[in-house]
PDB file of N, CA, C and O in Angstrom:
ATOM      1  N   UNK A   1      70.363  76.729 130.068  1.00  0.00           N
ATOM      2  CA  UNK A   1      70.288  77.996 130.781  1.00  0.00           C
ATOM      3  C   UNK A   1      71.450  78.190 131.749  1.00  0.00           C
ATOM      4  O   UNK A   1      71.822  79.345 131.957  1.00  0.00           O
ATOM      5  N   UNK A   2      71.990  77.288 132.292  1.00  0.00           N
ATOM      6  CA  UNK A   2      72.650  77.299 133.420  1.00  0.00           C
ATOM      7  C   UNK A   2      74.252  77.539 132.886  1.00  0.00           C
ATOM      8  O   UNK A   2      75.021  78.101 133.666  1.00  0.00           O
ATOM      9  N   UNK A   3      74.742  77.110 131.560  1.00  0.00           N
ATOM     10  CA  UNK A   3      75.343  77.578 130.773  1.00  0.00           C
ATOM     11  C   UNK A   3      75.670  79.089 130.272  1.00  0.00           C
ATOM     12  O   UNK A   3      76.744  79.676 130.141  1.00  0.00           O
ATOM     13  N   UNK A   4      74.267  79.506 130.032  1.00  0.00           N
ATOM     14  CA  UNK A   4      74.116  80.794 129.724  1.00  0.00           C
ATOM     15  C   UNK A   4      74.592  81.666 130.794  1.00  0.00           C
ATOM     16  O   UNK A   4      75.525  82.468 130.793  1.00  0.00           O
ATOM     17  N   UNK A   5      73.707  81.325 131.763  1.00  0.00           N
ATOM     18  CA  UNK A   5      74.110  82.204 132.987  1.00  0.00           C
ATOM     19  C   UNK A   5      75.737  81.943 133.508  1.00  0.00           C
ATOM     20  O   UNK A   5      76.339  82.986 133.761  1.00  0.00           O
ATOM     21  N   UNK A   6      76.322  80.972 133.650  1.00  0.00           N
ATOM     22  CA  UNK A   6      77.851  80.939 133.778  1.00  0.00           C
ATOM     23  C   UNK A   6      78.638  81.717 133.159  1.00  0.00           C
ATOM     24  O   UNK A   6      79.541  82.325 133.734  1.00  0.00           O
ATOM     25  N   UNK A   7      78.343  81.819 131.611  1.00  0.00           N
ATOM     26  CA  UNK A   7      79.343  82.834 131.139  1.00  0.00           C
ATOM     27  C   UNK A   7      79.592  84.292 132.010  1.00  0.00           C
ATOM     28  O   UNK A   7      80.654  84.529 132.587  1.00  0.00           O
ATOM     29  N   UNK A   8      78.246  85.360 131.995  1.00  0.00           N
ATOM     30  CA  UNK A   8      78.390  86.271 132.947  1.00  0.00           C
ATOM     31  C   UNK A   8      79.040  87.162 132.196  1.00  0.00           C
ATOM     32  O   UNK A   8      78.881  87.559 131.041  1.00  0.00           O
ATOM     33  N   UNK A   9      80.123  87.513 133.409  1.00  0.00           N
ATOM     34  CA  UNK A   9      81.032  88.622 133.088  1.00  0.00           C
ATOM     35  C   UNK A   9      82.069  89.090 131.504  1.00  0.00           C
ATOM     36  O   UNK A   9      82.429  90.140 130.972  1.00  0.00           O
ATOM     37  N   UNK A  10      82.241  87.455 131.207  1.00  0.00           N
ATOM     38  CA  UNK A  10      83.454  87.271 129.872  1.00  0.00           C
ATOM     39  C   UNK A  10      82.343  87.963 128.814  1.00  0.00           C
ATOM     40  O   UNK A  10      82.501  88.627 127.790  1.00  0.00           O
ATOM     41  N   UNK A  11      81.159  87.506 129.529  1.00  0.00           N
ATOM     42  CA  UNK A  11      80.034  88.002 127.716  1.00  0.00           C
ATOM     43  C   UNK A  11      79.685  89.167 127.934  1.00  0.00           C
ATOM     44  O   UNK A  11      79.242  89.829 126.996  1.00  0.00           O
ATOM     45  N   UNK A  12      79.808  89.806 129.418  1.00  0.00           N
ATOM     46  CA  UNK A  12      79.431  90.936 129.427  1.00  0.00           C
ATOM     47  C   UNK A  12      80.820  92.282 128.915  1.00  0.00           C
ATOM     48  O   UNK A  12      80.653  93.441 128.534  1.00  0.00           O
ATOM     49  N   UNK A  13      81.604  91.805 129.040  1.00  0.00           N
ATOM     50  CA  UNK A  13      82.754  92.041 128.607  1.00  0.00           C
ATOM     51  C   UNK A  13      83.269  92.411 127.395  1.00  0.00           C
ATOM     52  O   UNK A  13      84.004  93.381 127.209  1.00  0.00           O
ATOM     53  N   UNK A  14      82.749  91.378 126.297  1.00  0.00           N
ATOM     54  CA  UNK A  14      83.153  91.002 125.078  1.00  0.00           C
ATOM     55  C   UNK A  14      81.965  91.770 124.413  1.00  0.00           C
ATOM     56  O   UNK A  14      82.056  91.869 123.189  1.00  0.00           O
ATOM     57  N   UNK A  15      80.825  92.353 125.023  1.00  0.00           N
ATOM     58  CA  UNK A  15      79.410  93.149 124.124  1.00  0.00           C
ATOM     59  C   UNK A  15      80.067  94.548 124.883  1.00  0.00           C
ATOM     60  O   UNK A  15      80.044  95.516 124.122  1.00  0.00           O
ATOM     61  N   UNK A  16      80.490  94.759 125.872  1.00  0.00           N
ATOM     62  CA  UNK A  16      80.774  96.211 126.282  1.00  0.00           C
ATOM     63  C   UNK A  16      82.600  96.610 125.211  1.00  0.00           C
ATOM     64  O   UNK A  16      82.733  97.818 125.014  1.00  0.00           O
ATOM     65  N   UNK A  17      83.537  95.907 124.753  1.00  0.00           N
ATOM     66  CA  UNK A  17      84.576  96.087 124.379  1.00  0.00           C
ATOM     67  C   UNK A  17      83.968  96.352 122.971  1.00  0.00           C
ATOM     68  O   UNK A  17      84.318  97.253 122.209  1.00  0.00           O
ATOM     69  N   UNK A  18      83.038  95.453 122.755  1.00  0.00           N
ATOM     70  CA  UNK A  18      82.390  95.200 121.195  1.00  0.00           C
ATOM     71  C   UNK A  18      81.456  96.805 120.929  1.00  0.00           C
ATOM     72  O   UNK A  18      81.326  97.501 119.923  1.00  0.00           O
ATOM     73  N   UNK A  19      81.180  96.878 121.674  1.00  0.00           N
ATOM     74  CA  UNK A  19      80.064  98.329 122.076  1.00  0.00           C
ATOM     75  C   UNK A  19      81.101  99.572 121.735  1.00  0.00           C
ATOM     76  O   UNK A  19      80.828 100.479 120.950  1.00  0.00           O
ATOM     77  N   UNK A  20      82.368  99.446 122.484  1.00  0.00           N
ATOM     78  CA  UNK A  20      83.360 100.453 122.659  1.00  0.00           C
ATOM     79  C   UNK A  20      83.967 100.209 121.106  1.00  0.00           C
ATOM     80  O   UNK A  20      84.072 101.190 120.370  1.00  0.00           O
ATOM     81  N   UNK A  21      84.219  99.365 120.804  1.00  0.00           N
ATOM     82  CA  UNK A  21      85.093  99.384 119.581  1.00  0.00           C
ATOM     83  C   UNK A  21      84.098  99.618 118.291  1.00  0.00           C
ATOM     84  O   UNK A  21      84.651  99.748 117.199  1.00  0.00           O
ATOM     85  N   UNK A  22      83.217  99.656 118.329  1.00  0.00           N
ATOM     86  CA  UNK A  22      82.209  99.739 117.410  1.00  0.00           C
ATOM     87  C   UNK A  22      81.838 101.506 117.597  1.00  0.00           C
ATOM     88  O   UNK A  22      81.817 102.217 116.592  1.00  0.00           O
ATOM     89  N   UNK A  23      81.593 102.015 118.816  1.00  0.00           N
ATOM     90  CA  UNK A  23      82.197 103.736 118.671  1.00  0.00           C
ATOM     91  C   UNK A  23      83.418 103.889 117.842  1.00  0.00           C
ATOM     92  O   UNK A  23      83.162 104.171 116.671  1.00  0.00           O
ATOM     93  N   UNK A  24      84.409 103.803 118.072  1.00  0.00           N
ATOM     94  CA  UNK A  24      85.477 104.344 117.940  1.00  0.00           C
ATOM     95  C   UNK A  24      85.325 103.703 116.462  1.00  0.00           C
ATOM     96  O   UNK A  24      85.959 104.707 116.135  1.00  0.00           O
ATOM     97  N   UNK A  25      85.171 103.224 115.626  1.00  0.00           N
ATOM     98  CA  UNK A  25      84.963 102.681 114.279  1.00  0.00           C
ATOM     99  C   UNK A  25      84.220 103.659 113.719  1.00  0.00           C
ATOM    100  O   UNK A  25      84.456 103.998 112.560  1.00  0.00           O
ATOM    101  N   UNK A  26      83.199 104.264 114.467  1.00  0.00           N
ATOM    102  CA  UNK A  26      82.567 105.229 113.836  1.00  0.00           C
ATOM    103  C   UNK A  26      83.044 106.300 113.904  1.00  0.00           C
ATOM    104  O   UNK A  26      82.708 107.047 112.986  1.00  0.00           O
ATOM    105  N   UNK A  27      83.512 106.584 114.416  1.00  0.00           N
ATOM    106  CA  UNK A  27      84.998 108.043 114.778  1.00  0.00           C
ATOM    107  C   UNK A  27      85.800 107.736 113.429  1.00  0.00           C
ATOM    108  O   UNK A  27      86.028 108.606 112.588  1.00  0.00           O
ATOM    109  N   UNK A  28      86.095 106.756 113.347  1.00  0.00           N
ATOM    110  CA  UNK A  28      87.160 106.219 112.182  1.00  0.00           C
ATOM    111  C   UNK A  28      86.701 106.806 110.770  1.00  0.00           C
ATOM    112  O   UNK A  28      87.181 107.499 109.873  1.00  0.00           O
ATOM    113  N   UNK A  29      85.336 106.057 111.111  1.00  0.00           N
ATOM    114  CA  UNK A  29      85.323 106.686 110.013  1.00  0.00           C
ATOM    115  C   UNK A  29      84.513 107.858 109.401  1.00  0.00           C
ATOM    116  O   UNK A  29      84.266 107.959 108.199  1.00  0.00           O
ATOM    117  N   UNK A  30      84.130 108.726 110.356  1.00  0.00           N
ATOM    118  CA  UNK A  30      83.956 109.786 110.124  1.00  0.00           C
ATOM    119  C   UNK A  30      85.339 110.747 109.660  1.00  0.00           C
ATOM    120  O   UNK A  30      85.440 111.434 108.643  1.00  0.00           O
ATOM    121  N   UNK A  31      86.090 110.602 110.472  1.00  0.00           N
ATOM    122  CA  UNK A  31      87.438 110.711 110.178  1.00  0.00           C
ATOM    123  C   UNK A  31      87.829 110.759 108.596  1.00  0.00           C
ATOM    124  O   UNK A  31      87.720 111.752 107.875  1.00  0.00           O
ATOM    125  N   UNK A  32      88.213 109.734 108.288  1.00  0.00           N
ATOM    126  CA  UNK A  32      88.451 109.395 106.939  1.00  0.00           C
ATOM    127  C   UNK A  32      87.536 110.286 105.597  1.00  0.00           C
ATOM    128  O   UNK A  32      87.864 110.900 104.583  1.00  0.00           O
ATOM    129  N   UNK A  33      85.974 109.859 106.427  1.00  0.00           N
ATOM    130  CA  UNK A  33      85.379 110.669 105.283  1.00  0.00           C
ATOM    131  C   UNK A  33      85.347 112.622 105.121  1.00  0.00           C
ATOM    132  O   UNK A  33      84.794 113.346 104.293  1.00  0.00           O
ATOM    133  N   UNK A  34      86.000 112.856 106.035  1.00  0.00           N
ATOM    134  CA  UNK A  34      85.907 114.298 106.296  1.00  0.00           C
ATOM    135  C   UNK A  34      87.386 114.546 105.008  1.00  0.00           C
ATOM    136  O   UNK A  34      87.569 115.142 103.947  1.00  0.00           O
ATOM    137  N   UNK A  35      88.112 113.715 105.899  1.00  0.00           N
ATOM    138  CA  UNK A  35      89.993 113.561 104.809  1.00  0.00           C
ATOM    139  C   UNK A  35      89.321 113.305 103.308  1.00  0.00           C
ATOM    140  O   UNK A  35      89.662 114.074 102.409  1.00  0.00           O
ATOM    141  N   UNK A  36      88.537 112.424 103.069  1.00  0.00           N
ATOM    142  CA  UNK A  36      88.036 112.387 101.439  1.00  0.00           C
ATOM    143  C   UNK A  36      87.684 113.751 100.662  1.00  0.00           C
ATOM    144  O   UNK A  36      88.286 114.341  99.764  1.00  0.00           O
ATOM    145  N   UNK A  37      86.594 114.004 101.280  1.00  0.00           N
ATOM    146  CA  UNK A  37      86.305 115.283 100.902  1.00  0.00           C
ATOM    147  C   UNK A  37      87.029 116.412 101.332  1.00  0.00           C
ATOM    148  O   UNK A  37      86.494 117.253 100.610  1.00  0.00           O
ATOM    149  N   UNK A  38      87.673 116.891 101.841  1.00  0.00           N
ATOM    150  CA  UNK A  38      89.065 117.687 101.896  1.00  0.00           C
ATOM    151  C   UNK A  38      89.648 117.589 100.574  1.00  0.00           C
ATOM    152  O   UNK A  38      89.581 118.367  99.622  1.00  0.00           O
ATOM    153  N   UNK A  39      90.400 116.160 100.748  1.00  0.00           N
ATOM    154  CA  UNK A  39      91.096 116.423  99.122  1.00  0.00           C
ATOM    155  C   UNK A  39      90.504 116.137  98.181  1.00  0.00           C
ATOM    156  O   UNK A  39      91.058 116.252  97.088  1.00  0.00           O
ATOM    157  N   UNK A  40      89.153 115.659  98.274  1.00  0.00           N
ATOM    158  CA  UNK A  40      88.302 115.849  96.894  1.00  0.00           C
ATOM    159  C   UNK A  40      88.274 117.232  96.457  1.00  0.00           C
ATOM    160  O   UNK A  40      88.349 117.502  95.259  1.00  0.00           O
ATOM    161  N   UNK A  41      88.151 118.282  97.508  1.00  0.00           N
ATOM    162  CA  UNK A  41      88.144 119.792  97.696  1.00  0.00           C
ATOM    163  C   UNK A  41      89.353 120.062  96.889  1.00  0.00           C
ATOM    164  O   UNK A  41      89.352 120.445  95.719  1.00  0.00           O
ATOM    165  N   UNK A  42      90.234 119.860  97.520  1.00  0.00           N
ATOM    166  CA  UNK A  42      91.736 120.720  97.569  1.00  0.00           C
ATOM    167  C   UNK A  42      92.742 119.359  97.063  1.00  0.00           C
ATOM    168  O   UNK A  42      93.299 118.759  97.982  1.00  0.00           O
ATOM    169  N   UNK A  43      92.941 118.954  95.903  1.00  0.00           N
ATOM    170  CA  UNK A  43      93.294 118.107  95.812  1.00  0.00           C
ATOM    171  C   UNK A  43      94.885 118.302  95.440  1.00  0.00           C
ATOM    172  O   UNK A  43      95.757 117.488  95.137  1.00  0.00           O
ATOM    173  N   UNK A  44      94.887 119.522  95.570  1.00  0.00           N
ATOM    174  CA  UNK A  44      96.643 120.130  95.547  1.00  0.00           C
ATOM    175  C   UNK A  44      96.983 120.232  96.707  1.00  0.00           C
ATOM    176  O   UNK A  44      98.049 120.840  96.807  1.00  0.00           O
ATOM    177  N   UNK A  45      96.547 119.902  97.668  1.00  0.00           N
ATOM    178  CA  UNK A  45      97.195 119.577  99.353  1.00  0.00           C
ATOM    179  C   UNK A  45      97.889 118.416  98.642  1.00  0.00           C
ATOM    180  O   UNK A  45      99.027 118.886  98.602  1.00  0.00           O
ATOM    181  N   UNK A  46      97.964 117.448  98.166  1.00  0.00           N
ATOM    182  CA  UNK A  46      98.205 116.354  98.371  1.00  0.00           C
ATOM    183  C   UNK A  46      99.660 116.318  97.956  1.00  0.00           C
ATOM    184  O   UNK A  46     100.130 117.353  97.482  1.00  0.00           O
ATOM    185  N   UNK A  47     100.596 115.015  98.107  1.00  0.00           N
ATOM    186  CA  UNK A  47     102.167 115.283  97.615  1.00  0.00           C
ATOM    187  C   UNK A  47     102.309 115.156  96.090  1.00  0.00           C
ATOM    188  O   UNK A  47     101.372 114.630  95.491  1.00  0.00           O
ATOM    189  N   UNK A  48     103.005 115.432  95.638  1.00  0.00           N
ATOM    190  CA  UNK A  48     103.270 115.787  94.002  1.00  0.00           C
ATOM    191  C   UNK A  48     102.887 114.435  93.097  1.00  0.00           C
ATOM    192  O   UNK A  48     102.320 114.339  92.008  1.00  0.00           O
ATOM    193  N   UNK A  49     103.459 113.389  94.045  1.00  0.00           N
ATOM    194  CA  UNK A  49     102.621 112.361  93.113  1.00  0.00           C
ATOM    195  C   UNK A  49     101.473 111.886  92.842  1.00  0.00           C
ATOM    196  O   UNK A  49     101.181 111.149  91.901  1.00  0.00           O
ATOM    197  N   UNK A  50     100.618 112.409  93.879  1.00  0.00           N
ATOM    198  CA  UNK A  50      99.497 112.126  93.651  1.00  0.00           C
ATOM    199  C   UNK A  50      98.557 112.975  93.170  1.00  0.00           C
ATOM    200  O   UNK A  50      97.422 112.643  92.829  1.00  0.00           O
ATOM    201  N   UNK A  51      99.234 114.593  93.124  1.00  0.00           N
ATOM    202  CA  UNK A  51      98.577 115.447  91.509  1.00  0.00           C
ATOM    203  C   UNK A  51      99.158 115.029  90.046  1.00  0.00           C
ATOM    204  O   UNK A  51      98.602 115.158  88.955  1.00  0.00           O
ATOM    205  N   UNK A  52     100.386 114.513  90.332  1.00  0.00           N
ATOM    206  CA  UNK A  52     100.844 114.022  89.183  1.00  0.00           C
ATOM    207  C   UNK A  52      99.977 112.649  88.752  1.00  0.00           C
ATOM    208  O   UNK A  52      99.844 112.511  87.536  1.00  0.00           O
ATOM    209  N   UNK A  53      99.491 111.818  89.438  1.00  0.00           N
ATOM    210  CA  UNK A  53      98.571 111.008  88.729  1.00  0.00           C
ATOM    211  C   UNK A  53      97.463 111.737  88.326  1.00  0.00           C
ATOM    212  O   UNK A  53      97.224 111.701  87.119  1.00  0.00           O
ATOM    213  N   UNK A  54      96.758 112.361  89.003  1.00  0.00           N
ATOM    214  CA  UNK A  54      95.847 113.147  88.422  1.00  0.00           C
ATOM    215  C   UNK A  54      95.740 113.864  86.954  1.00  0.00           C
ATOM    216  O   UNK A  54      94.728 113.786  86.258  1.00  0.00           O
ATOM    217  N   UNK A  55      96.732 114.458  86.641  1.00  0.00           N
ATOM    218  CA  UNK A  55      97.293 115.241  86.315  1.00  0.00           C
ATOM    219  C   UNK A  55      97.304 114.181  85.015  1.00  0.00           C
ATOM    220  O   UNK A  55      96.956 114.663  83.937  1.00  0.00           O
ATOM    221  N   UNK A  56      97.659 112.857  85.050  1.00  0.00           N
ATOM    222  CA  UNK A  56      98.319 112.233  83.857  1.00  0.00           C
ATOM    223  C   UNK A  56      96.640 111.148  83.476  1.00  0.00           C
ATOM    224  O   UNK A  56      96.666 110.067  82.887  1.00  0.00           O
ATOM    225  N   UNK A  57      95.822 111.587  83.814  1.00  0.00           N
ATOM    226  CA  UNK A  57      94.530 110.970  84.468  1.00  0.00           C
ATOM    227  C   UNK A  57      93.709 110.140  84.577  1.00  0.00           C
ATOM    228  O   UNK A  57      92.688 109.740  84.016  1.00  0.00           O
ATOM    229  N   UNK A  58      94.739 109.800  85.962  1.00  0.00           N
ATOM    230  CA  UNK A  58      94.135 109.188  87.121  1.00  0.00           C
ATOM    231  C   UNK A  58      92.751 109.704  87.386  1.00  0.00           C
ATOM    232  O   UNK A  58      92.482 110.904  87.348  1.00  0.00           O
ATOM    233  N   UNK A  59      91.815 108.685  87.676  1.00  0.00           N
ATOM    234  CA  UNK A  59      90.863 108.974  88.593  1.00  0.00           C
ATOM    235  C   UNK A  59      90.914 109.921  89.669  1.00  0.00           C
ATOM    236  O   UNK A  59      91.596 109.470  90.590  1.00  0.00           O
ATOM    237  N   UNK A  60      90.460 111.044  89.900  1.00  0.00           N
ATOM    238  CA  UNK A  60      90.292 111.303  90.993  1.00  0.00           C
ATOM    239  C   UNK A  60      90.166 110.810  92.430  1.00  0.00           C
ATOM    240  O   UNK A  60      90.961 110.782  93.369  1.00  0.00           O
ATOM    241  N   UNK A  61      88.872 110.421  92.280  1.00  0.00           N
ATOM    242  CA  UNK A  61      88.603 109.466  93.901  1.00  0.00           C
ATOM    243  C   UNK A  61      89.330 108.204  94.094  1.00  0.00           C
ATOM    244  O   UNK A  61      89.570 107.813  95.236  1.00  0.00           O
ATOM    245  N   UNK A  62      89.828 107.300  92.688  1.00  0.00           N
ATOM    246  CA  UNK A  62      90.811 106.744  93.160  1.00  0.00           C
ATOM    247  C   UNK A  62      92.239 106.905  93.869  1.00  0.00           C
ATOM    248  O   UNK A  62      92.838 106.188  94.671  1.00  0.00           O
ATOM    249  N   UNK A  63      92.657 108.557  93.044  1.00  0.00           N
ATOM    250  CA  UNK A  63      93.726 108.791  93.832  1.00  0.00           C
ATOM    251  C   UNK A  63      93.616 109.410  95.280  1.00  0.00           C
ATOM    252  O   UNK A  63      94.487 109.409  96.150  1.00  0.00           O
ATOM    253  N   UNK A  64      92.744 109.771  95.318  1.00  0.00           N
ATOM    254  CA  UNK A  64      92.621 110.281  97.320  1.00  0.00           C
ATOM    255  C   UNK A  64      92.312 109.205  97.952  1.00  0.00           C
ATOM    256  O   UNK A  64      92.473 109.249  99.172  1.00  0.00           O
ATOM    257  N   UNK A  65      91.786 107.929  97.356  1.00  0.00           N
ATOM    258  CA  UNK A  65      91.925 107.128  97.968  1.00  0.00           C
ATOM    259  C   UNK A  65      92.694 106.273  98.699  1.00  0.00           C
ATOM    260  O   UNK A  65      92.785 105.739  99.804  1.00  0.00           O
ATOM    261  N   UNK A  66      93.470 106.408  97.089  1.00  0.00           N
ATOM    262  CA  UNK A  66      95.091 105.725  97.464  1.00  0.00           C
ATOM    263  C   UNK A  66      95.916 106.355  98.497  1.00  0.00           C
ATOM    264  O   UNK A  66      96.539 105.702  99.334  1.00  0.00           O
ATOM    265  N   UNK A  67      95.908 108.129  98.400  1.00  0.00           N
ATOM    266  CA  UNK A  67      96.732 108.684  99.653  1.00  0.00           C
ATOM    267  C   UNK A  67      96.268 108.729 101.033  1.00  0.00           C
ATOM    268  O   UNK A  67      96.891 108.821 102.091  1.00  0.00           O
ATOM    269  N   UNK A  68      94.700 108.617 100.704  1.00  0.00           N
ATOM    270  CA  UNK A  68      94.103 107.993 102.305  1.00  0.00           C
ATOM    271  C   UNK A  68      94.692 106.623 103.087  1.00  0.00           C
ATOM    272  O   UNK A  68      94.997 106.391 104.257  1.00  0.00           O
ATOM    273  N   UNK A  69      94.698 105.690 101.613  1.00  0.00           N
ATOM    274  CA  UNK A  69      94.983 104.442 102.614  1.00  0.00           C
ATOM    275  C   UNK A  69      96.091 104.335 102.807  1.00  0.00           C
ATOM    276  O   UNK A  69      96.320 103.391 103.564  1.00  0.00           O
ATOM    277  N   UNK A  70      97.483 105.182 102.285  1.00  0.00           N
ATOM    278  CA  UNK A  70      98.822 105.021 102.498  1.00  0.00           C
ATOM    279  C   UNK A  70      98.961 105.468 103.628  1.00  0.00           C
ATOM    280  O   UNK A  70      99.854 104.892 104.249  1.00  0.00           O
ATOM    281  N   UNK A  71      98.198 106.660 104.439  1.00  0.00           N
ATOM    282  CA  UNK A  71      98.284 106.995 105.718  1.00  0.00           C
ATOM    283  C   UNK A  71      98.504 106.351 106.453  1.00  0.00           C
ATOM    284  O   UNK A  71      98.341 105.147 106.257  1.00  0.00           O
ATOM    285  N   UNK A  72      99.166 107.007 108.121  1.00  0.00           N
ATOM    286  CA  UNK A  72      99.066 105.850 109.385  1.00  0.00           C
ATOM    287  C   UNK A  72      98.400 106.276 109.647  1.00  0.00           C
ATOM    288  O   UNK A  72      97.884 107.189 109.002  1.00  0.00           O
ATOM    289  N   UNK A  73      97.909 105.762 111.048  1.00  0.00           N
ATOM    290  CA  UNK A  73      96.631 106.047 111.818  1.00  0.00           C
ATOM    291  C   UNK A  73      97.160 108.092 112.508  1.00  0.00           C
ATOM    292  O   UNK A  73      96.610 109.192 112.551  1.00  0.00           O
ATOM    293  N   UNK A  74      98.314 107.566 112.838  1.00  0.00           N
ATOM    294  CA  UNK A  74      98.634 108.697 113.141  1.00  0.00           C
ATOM    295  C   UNK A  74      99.004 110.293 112.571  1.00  0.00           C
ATOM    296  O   UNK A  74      98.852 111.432 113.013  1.00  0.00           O
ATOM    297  N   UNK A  75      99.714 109.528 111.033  1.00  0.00           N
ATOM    298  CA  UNK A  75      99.416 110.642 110.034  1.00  0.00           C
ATOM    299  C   UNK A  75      98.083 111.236 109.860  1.00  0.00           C
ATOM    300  O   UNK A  75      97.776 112.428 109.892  1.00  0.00           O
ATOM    301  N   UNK A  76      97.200 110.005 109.632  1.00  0.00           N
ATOM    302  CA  UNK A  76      95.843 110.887 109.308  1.00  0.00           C
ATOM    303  C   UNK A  76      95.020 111.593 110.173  1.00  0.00           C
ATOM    304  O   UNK A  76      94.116 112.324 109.769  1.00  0.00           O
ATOM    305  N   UNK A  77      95.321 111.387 111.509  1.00  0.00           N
ATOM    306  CA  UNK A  77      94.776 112.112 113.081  1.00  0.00           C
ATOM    307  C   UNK A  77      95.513 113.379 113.024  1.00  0.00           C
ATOM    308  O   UNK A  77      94.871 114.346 113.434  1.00  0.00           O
ATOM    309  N   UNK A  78      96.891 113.642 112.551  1.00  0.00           N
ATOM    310  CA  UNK A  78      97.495 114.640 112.302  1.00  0.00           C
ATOM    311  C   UNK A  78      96.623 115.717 111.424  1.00  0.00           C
ATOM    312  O   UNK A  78      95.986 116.700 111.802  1.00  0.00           O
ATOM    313  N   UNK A  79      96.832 115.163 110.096  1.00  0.00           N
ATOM    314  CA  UNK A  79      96.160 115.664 108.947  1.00  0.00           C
ATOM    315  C   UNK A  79      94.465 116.218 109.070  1.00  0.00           C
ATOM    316  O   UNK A  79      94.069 117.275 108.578  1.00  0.00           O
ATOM    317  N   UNK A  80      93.665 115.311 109.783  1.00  0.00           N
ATOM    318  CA  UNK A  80      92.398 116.023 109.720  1.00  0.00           C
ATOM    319  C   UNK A  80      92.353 116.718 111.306  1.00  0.00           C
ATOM    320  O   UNK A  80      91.172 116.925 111.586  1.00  0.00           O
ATOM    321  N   UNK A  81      93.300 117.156 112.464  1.00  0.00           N
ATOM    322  CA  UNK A  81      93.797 118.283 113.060  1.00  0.00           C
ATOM    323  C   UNK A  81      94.115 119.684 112.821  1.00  0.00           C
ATOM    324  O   UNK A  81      93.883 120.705 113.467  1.00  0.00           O
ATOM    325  N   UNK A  82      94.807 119.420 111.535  1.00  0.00           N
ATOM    326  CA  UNK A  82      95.907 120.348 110.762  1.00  0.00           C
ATOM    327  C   UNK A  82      94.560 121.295 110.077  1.00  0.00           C
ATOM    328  O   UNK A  82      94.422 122.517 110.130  1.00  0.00           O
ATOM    329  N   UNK A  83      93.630 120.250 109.419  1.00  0.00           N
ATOM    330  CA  UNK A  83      92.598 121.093 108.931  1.00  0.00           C
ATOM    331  C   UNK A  83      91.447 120.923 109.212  1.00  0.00           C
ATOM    332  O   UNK A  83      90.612 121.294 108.387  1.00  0.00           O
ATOM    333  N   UNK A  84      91.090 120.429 110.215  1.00  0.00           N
ATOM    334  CA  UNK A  84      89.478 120.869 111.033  1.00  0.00           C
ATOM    335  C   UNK A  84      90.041 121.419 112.693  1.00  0.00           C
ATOM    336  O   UNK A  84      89.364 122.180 113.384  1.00  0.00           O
ATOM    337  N   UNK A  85      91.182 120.945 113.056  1.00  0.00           N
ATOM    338  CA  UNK A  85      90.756 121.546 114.536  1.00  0.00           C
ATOM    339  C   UNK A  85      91.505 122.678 114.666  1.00  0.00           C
ATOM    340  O   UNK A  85      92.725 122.762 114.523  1.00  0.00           O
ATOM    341  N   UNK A  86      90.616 123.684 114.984  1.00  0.00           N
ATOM    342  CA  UNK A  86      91.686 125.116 115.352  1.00  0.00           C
ATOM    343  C   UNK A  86      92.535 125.312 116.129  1.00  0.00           C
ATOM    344  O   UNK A  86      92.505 125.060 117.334  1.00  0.00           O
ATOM    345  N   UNK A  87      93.336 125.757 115.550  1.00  0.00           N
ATOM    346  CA  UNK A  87      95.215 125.605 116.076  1.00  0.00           C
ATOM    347  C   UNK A  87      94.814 125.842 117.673  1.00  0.00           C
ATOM    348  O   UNK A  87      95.468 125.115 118.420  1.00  0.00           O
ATOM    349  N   UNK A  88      93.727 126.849 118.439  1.00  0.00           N
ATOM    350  CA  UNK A  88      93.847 127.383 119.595  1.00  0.00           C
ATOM    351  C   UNK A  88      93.731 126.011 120.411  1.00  0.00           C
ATOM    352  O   UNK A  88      94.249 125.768 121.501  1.00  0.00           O
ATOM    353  N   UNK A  89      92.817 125.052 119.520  1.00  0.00           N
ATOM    354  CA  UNK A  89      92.168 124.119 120.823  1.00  0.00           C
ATOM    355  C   UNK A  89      92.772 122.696 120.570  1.00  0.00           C
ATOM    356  O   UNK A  89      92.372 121.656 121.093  1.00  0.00           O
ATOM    357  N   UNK A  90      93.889 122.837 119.606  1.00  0.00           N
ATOM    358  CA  UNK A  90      94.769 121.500 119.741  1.00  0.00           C
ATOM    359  C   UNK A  90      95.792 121.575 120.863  1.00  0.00           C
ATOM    360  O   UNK A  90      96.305 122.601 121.309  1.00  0.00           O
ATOM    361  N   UNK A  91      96.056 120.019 121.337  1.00  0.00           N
ATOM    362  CA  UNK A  91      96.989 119.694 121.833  1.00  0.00           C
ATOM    363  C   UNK A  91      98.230 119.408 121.524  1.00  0.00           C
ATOM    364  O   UNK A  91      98.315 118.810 120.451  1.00  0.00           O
ATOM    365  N   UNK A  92      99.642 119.693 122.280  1.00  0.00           N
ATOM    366  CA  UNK A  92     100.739 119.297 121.919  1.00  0.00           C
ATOM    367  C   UNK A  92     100.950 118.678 122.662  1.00  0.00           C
ATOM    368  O   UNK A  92     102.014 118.058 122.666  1.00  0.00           O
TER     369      UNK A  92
END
């Protein structure tokens, strides 16, 4: 017990960072899945090669997959901006 209780703060720490990062994971991937279905939608947003796999045929959901995961974090924060948040209430 006396163990237990020593840790303290480091464990309280490591369940509140764990707490926080485990939100933002779910942001993630809400994120992502909104971008799936987008170009499951509109799958001519996407760049030429990846209608061109389609096109020559590719899987579908494999290929939005593939242009999902080629994203950066920052491309794809861009991208589901560009088409869910209205131009009035984005930031520059």
């Amino acid at each position: 017990r006396d163990v237990e209780r020593s840790r303290g703060l480091g464990d309280v720490y490591k369940r509140q960072t764990n707490s926080i990062a485990k939100g933002e994971e779910t942001k993630a991937e809400g994120l992502l899945s909104k971008l799936f279905t987008y170009y499951m939608e509109h799958p001519m947003t996407m760049p030429a090669q990846y209608t061109d796999m389609i096109a020559e045929g590719e899987e579908e959901e494999r290929v939005v997959c593939d242009y999902i995961a080629g994203m950066t974090d920052q491309y794809a924060i861009a991208k589901f901006s560009e088409y869910f948040v209205p131009k009035a209430w984005q930031v520059n």
